[in-house]
N, C-alpha and C positions, 0 to 999 in steps of 0.2 A: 605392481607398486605404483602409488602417483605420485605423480609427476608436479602437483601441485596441491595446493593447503585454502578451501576458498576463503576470503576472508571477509568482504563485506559485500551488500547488496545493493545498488547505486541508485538512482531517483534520480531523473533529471526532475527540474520544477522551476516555477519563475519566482519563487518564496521559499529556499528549502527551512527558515526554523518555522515556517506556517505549516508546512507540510509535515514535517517530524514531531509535530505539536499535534497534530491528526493521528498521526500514527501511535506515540506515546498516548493520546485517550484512549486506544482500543487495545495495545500491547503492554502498557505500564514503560518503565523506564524513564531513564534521563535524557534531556537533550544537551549535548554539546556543542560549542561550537554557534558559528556566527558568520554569516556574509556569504562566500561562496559556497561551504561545506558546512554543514552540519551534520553529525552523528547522532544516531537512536542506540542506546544501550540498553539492550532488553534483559532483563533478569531471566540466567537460564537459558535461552535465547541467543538467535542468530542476530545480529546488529543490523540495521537498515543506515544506510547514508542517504544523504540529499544533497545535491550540487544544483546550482543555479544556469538555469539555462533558458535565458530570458525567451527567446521564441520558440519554445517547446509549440508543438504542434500535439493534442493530446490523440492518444488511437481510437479507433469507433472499435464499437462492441455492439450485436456481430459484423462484421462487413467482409461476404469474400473479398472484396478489392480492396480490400488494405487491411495488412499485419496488427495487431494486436503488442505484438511483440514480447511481450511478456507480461504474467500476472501473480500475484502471488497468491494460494492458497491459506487462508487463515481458518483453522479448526476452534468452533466452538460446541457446545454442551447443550445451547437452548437457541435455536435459528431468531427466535420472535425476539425474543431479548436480545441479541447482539444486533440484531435489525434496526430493532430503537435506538439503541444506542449509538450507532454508527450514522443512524439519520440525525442526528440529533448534534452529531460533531461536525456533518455537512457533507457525508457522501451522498452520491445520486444514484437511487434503484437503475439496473439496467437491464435484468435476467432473473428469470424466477423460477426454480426448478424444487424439485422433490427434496431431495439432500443438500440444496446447495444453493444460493443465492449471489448473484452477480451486479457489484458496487461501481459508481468510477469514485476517487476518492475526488479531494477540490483540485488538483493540478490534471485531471483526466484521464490517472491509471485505472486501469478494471481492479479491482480485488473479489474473490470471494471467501463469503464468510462457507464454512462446511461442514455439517454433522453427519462425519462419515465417518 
């Protein structure tokens, strides 16, 4: 039995409605919210938050010597096409593989897009 219920996925950022305005191009939904916290309401979907955290230090992608920390996996349909598009709202190529392509968005998280 769990012990818990997850309920949202957090973002540090030093912008979060800039950054949930990133995310809503590639995921759809709404943004809520204003200043420290803002929410992404994804239709269907897991929700993303973004809380403000002015000296975020963003993670390297790859670097033994330093965590990554966490990334999130986004499955698409057409790799080329979601590539564009995600270049185009202002992530930065950082991994290029067979099935799978590796983003930072503009606050420094890795994401990948994935036709798996």
């Amino acid at each position: 039995m769990a012990l818990a219920k997850l309920g949202v996925v957090v973002l540090d950022c030093p912008d979060p409605r800039a950054l949930a305005g990133f995310y809503a191009g590639m995921l759809g939904g709404t943004v809520e919210g204003d200043g420290e916290w803002v929410d992404l309401k994804v239709p269907g979907g897991q929700a993303l938050a973004f809380q403000r955290a002015p000296g975020l230090v963003p993670p390297k992608w790859p670097a033994a010597d330093a965590s990554q920390q966490f990334h999130l996996d986004l499955v698409v349909e057409d790799l080329d096409e979601a590539e564009k598009g995600v270049l185009e709202l202002g992530a930065k190529p950082l991994d290029r593989q067979a099935t799978f392509r590796v983003y930072a968005d503009p606050a420094g998280h890795p994401f990948c897009l994935c036709a798996c």
